[in-house]
Backbone as ProteinMPNN parsed JSONL, in Angstrom:
{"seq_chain_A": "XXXXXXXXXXXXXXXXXXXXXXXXXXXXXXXXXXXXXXXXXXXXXXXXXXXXXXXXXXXXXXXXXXXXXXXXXXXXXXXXXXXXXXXXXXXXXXXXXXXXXXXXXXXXXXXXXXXXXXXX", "coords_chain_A": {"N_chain_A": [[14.155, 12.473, -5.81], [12.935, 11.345, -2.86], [10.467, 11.362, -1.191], [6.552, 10.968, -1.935], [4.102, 12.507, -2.154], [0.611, 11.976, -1.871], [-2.072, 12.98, -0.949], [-5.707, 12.978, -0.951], [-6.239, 13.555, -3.342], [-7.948, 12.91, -5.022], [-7.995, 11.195, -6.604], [-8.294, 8.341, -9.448], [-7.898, 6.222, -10.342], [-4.531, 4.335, -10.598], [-2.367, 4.519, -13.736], [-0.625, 2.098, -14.705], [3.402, 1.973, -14.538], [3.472, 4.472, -13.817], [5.231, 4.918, -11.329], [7.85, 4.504, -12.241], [10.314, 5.807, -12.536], [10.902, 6.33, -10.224], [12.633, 5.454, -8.827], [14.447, 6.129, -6.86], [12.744, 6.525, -4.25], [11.602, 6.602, -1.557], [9.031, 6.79, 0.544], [6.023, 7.07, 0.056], [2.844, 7.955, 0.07], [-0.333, 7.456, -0.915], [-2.831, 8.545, 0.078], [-6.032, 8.811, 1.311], [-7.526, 8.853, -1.208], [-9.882, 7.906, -4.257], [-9.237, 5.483, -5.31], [-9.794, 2.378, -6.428], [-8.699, 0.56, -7.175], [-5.337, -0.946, -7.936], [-2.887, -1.613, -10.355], [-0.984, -4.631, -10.729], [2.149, -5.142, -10.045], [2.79, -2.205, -9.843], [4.073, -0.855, -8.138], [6.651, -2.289, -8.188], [9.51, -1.014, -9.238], [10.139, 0.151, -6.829], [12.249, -0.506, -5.004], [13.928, 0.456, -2.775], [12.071, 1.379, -1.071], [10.263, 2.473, 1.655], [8.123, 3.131, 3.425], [4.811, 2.936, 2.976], [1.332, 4.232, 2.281], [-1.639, 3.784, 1.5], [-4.178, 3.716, 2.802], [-7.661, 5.271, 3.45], [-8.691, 4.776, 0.956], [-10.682, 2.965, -2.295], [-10.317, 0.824, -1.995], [-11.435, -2.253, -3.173], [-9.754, -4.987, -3.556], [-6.658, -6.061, -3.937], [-3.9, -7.228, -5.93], [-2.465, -10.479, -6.05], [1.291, -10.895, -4.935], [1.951, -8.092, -5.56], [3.372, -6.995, -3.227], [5.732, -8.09, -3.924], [8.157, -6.7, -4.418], [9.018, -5.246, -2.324], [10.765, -5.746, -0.317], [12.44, -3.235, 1.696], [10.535, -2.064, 2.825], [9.155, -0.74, 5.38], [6.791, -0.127, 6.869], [3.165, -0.38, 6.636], [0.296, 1.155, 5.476], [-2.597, 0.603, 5.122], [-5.507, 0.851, 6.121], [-9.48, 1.927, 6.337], [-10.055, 1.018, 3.631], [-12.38, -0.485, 1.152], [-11.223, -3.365, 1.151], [-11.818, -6.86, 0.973], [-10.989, -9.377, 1.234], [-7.998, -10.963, 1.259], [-5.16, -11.562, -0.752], [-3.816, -14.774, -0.433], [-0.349, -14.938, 1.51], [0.094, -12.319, 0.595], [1.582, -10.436, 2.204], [4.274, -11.756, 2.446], [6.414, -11.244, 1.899], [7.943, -9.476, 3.009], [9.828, -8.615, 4.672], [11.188, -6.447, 6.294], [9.242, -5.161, 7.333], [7.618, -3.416, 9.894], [5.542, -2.341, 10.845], [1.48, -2.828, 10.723], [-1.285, -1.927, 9.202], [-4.344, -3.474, 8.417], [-7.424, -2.809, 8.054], [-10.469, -2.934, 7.151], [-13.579, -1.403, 6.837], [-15.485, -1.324, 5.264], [-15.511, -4.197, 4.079], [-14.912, -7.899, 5.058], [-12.312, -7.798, 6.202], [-9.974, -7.579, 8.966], [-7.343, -6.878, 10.108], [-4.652, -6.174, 12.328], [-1.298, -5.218, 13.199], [0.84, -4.466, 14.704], [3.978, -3.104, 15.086], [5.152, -0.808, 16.444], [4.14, 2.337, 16.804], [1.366, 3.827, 16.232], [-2.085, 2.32, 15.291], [-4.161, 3.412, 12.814]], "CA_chain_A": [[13.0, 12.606, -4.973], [12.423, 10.34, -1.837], [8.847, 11.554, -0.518], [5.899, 11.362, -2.909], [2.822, 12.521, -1.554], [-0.36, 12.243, -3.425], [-3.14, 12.696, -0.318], [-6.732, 13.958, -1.294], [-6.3, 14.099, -4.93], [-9.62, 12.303, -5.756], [-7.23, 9.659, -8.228], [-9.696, 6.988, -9.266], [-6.594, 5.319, -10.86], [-2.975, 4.643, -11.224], [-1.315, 3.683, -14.857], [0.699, 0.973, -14.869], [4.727, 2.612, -14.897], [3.761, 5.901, -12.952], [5.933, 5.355, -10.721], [9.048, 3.636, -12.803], [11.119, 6.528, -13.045], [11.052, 7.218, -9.219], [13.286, 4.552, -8.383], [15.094, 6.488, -5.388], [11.22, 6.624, -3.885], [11.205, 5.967, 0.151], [7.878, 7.165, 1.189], [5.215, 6.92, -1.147], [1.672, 8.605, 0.238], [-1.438, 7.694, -1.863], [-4.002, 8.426, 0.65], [-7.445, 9.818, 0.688], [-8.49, 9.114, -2.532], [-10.761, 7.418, -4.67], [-8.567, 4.732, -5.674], [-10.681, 1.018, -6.425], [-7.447, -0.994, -7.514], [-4.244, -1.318, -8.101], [-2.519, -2.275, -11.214], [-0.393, -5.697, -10.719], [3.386, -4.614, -10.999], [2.658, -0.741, -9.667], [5.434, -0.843, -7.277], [7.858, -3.101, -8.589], [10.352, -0.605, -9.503], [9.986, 1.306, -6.326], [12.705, -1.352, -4.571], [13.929, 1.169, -1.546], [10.402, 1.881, -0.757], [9.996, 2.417, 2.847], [6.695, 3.715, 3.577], [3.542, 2.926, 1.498], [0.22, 4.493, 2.812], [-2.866, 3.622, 0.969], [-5.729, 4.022, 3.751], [-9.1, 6.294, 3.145], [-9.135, 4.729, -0.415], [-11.773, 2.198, -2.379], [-9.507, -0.828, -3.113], [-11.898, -3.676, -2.731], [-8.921, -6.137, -3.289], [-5.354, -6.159, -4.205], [-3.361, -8.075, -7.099], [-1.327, -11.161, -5.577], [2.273, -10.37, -5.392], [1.753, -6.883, -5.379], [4.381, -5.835, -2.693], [6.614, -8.925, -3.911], [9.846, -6.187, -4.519], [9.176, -4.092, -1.461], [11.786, -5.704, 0.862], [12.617, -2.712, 2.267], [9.01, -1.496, 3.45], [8.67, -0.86, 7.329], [5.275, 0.741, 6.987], [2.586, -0.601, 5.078], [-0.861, 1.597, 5.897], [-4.526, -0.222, 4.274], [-6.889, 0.885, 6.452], [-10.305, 2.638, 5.937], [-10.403, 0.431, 2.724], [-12.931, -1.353, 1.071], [-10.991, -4.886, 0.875], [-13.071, -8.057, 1.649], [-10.184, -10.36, 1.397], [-6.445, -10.571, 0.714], [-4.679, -13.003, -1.162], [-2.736, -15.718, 0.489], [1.072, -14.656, 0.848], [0.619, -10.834, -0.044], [3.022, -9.809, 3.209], [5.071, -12.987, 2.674], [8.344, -10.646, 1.41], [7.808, -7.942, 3.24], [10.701, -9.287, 5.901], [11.634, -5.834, 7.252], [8.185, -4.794, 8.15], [7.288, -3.414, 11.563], [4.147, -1.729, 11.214], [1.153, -3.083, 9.493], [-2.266, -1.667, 9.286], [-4.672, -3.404, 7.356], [-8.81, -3.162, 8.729], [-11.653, -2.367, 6.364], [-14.67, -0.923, 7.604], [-16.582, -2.014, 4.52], [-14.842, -5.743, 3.935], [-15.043, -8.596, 5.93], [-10.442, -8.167, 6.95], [-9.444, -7.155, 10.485], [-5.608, -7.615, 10.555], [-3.887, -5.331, 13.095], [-0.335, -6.199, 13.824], [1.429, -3.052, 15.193], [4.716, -3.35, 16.655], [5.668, 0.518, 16.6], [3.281, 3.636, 16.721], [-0.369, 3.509, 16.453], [-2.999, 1.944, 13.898], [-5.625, 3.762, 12.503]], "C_chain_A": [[12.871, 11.346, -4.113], [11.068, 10.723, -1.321], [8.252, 11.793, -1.987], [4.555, 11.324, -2.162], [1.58, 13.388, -2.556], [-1.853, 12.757, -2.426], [-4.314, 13.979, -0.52], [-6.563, 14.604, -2.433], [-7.428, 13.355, -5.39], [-8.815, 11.468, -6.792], [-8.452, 8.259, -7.647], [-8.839, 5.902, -9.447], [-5.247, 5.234, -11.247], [-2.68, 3.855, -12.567], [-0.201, 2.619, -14.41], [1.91, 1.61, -15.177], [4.409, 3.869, -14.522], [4.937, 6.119, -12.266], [7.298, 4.935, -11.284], [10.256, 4.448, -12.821], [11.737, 7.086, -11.632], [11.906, 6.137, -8.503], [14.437, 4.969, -6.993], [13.607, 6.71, -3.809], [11.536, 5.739, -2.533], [10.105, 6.091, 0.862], [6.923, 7.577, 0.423], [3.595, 7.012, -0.165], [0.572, 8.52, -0.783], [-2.911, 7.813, -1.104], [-4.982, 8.932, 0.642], [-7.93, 10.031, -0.486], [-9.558, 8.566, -3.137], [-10.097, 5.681, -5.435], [-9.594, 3.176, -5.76], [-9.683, -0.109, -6.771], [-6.458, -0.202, -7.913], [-3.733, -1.934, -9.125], [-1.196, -3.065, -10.688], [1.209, -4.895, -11.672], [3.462, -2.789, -10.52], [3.783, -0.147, -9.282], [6.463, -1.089, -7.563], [9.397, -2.544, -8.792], [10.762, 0.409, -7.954], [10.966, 0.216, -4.458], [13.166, -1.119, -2.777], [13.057, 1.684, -1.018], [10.263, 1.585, 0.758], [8.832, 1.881, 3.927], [5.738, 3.729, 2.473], [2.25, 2.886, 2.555], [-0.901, 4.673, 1.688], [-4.566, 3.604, 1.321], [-6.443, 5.082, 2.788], [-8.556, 5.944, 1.237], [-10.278, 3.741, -0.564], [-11.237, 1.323, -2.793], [-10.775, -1.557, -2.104], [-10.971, -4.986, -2.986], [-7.735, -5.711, -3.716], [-4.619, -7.209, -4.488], [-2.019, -9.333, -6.201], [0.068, -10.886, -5.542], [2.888, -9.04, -5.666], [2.619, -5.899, -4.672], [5.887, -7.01, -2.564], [8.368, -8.085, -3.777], [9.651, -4.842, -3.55], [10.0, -4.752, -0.145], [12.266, -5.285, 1.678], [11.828, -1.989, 3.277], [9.189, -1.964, 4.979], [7.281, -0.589, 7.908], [4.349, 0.503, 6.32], [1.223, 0.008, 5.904], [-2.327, 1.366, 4.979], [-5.6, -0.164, 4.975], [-7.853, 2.03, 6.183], [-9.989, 2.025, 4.239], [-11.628, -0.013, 2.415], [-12.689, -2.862, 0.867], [-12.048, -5.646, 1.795], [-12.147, -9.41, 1.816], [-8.858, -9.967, 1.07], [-5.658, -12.002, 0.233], [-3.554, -13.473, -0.337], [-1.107, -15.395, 0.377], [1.421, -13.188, 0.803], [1.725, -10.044, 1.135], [4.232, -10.549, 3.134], [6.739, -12.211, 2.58], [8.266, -10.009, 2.068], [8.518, -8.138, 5.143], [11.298, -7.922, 6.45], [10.15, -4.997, 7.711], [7.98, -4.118, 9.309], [6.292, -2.726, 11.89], [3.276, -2.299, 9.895], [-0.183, -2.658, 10.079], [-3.5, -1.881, 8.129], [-6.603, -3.682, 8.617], [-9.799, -2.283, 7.932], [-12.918, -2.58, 6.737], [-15.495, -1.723, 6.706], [-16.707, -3.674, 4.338], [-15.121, -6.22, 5.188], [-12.767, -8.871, 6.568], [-10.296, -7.283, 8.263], [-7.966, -7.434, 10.661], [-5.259, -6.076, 11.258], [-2.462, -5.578, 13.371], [0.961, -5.096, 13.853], [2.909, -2.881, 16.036], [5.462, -1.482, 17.064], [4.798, 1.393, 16.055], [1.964, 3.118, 16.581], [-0.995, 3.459, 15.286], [-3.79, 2.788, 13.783], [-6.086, 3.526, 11.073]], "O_chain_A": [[12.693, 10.284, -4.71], [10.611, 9.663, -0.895], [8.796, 12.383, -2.921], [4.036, 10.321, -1.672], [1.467, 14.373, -3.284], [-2.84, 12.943, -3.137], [-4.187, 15.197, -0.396], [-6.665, 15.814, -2.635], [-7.585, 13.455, -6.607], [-9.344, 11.198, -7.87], [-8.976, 7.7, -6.683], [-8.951, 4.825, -8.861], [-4.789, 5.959, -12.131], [-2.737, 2.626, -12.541], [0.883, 2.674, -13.828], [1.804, 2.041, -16.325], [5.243, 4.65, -14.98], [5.634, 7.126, -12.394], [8.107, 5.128, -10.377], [11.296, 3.86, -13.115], [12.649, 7.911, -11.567], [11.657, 6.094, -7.299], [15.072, 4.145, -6.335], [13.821, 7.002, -2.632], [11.678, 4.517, -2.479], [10.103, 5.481, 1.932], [7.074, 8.742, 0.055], [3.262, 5.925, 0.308], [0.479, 9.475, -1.554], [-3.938, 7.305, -1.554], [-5.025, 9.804, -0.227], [-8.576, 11.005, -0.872], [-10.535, 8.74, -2.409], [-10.866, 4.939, -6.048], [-10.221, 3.068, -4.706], [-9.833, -1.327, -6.669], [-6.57, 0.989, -8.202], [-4.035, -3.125, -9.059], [-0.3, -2.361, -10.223], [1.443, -4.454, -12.798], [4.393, -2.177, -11.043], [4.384, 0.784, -9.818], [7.384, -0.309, -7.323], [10.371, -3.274, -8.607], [11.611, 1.297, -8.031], [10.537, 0.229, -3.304], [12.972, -1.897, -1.843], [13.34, 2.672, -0.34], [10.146, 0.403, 1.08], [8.658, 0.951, 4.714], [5.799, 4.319, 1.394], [2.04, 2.0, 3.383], [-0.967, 5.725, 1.053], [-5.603, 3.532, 0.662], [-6.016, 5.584, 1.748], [-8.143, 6.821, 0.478], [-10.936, 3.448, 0.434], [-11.498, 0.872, -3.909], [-10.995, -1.478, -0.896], [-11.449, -6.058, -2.615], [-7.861, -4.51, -3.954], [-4.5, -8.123, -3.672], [-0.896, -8.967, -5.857], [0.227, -10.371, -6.649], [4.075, -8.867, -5.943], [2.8, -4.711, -4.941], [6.762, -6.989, -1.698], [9.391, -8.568, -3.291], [10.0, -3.702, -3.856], [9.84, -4.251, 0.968], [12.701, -6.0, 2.581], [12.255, -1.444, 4.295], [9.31, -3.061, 5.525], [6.823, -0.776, 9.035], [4.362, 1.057, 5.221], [0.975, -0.557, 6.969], [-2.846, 2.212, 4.251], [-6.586, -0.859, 4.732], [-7.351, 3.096, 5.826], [-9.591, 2.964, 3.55], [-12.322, -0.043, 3.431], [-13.6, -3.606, 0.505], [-12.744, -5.34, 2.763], [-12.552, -10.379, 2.458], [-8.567, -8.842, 0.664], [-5.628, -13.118, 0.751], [-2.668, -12.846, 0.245], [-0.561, -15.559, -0.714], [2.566, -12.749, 0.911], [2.539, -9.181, 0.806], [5.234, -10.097, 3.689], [7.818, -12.565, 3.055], [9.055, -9.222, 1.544], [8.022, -7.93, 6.251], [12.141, -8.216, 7.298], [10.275, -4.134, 8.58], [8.667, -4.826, 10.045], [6.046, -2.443, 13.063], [3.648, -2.372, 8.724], [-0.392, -2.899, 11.268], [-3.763, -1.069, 7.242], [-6.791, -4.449, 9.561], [-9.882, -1.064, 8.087], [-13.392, -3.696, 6.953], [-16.154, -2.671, 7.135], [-17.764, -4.298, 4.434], [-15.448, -5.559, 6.174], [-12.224, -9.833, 7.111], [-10.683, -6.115, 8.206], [-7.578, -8.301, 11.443], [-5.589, -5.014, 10.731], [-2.467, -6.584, 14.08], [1.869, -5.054, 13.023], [3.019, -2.617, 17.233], [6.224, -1.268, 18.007], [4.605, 1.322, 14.841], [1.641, 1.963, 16.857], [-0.743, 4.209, 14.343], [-4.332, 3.079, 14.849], [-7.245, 3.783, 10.747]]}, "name": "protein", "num_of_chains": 1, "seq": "XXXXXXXXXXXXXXXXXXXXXXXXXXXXXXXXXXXXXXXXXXXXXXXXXXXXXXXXXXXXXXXXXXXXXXXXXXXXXXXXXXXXXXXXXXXXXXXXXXXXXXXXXXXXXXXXXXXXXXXX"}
């Protein structure tokens, strides 16, 4: 499986090792839900990970280090969040990048930094 799409499932929360088994995982969809955090380590196994869309959820923050083994990520989508901050560093790996959308309506973060297709 390379696509995993989870959008408008009302998930309040992910287990720690959901995804561990999906280790061919390129496009990973958790949007529209109810989501408030993130367990530290969620990703980690998810190394060819392309695409990670997390908008229209309720993260008010996200675990340092968090997308430390997503190297491959071109797409990272965080808006319509509730974050209020982001820890220092959390894009720092994330060296093939080229779209990033992070702006929470409720939080005090505004980052836009778009170099291909359109933010929302």
């Amino acid at each position: 499986m390379t696509w995993l799409i989870l959008d408008g499932n009302w998930l309040t929360s992910l287990p720690l090792g959901v995804f561990d088994q999906l280790t061919a995982l390129t496009h990973l969809i958790l949007t529209n839900n109810r989501l408030t955090s993130l367990p530290y380590g969620i990703f980690d196994k998810l190394t060819v990970l392309e695409w990670l869309h997390l908008y229209g959820n309720r993260l008010t923050s996200l675990p340092s280090g968090i997308f430390d083994n997503q190297a491959a990520l071109t797409e990272l989508r965080l808006s319509d969040t509730r974050l209020t901050s982001l820890p220092s560093g959390i894009f720092d790996k994330l060296t093939a990048l080229t779209e990033l959308c992070v702006f929470a309506i409720f939080g005090s973060v505004y980052v836009c930094s778009v170099e291909l297709g359109v933010c929302w």
